[in-house]
N, C-alpha and C positions, 0 to 999 in steps of 0.2 A: 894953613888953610886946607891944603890936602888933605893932610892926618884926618882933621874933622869930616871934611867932607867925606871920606873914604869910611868913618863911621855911619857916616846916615846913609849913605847910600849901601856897603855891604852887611853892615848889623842891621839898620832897622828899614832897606831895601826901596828905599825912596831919597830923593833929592831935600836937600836942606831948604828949611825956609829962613830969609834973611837975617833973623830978627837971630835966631838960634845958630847959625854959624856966626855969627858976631859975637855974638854970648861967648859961645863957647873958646872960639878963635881968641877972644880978648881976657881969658880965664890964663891961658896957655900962656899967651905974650906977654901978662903980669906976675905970672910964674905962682900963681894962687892956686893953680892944679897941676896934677903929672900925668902924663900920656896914659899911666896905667889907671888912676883917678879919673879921666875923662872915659875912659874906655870902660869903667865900671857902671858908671850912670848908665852910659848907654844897655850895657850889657843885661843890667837888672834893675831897666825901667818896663814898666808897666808896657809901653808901645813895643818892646822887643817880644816880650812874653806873648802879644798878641800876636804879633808878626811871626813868631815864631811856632803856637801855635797853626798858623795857617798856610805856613810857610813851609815847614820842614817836617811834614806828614811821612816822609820816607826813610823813618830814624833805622839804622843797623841795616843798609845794602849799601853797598862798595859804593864811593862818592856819596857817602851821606853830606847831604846839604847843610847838615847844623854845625856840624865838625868843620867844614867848609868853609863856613863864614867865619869859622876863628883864625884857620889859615889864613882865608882873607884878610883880616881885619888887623891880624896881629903880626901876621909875616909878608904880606902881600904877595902869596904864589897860592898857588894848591897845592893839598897834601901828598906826601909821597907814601909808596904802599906800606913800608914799616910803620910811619905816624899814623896814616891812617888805621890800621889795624891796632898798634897799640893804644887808640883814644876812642877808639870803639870797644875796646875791650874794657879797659877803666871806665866806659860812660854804663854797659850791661852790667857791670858786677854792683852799679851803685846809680841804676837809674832817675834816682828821685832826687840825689846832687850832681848829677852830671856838670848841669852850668858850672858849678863851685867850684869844681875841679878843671874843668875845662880851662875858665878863667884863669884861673891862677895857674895852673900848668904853663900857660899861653904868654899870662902877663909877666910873669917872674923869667921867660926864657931870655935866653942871649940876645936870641935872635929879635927880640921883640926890643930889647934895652940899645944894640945895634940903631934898629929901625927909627926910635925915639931922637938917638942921638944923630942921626940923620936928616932930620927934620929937625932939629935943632930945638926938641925941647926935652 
């Protein structure tokens, strides 16, 4: 329930409503999805892309918010100044996939497979 909740609230920056963390919480528990599989829905669903248009207006200054939310999401800390300069630099060189890379950077890391298996899915 965490995991989930800690998606709706740092990806798409609002509180769960009950019907959708049940959803999603009971996806998990019947093991029909993978932490990186739920994390993808959110990540490239239509309510991020808004939110994130409206959200993270301040793309490429130090503590970019977008970058941010993956640390959030996938590592649960904030970026430290090599990550963060390294996934600003990979998001400028290839601004129009940045998510794609971001994701999968993100989803495939250690530290994100760690976290999964910490949460016990």
């Amino acid at each position: 329930e965490r995991f989930v909740y800690g998606l709706y609230t740092e990806c798409l920056g609002r509180f769960p409503e009950d019907e959708g963390i049940t959803y999603w919480c009971n996806k998990l528990k019947n093991r029909e999805i993978t932490g990186k599989e739920i994390a993808y829905q959110f990540f490239f669903s239509e309510e991020y892309f808004e939110v994130s248009r409206n959200r993270y207006t301040t793309y490429g200054v130090e503590g970019d918010p977008y970058i941010e939310a993956y640390y959030k999401v996938f590592m649960c800390r904030a970026s430290d100044k090599d990550g963060l300069a390294y996934w600003q630099s990979v998001c400028q060189k290839d601004y129009e996939f940045k998510n794609l890379y971001l994701f999968d950077g993100f989803a495939d890391s250690k530290e994100f497979a760690e976290k999964c298996v910490s949460y016990g899915i």
